[in-house]
N, C-alpha and C positions, 0 to 999 in steps of 0.2 A: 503535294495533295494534302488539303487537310480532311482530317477525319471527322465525320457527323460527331455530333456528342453525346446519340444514343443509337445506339444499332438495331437494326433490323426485326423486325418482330412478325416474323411468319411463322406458323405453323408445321414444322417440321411432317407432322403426323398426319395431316388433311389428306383427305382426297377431295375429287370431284365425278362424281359418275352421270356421262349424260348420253343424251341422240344426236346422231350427224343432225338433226333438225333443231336441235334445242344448241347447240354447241354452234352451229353458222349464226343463229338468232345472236345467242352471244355477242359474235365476234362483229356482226352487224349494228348491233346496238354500243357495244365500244367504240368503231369506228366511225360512228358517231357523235360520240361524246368527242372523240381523239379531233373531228373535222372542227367539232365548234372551238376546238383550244388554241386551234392551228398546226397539229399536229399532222401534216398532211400525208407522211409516208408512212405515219403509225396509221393513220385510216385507210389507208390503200391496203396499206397489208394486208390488214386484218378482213376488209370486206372482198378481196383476191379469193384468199384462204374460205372464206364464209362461202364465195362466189362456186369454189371449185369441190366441195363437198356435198352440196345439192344436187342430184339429176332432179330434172321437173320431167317429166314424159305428156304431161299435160297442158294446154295452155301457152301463151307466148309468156318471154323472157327475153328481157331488153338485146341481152347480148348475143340472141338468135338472129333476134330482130336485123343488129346490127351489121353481123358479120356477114346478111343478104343486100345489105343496103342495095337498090339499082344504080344508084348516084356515086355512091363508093366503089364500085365493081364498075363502074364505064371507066375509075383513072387511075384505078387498083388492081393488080392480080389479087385472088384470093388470101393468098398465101401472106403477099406482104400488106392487106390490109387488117389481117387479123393481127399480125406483129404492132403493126402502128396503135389497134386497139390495146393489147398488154402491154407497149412499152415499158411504161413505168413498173407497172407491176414485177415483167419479168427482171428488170435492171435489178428492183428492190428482192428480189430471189435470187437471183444468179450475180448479180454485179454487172461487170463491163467497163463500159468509157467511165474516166476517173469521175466523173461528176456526172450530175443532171437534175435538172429543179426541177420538183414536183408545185402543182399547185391547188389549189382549189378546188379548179374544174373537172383535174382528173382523178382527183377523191371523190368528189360529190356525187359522180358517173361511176365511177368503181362499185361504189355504196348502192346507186339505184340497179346495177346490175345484179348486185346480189341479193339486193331486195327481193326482186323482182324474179327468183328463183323457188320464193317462201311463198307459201297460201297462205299462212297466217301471221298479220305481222303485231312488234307490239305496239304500243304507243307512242313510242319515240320513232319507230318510224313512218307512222303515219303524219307525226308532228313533221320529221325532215320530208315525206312527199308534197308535206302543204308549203313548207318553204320552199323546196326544190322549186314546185309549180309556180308560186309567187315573184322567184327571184332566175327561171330562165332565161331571162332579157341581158341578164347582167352577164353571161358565161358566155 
């Protein structure tokens, strides 16, 4: 291994003080930046974690939406269509089978799930819902 030829320059003494609201915003708008790099399991994580910090008690949320689907429930029990929804995400937390590609589609869906837990979002993600919407054809 070679060595950088300068080291690390973090701030030992920093903190960050923030809201489960302000802190998912965070990790949503990283995981976004992480989607456009190609980073695909750095965006899944992050927007997972963003996803599972939210309750909404109000309003629909994609992955409410989703885990009623009628269409997914006629060829899914419950149980194993909500696993098929986390797969990735739980692999990238717990592990399992030695491998498994992530890709695109299931970051980009990650990301809108978590979105879609916020009332207010920023502008990065209003920029990825206009992509997302532009570029549904392609997933």
């Amino acid at each position: 291994m070679t060595l950088p030829e300068s080291p690390l320059k973090i701030d030992v003494g920093g903190s960050l003080s923030l809201t489960l609201h302000a802190a998912a915003t965070r990790q949503i708008d990283a995981a976004i930046d992480a989607l456009q790099t190609g980073d695909f399991d750095v965006a899944l994580t992050l927007a997972g974690a963003a996803e599972g910090m939210i309750e909404r008690k109000t309003g629909h949320t994609m992955f409410g939406w989703l885990k009623q689907h009628p269409g997914a429930l006629e060829r899914f029990d419950k149980k194993e269509w909500i696993s098929m929804l986390n797969a990735e995400r739980d692999w990238l937390k717990h592990g399992g089978q030695p491998a498994m590609e992530i890709c695109c589609a299931e970051a980009t869906f990650m990301i809108a799930r978590a979105a879609s837990k916020l009332e207010d979002w920023t502008s990065k993600m209003v920029a990825f819902k206009i992509w997302l919407l532009a570029n549904l054809d392609h997933f």
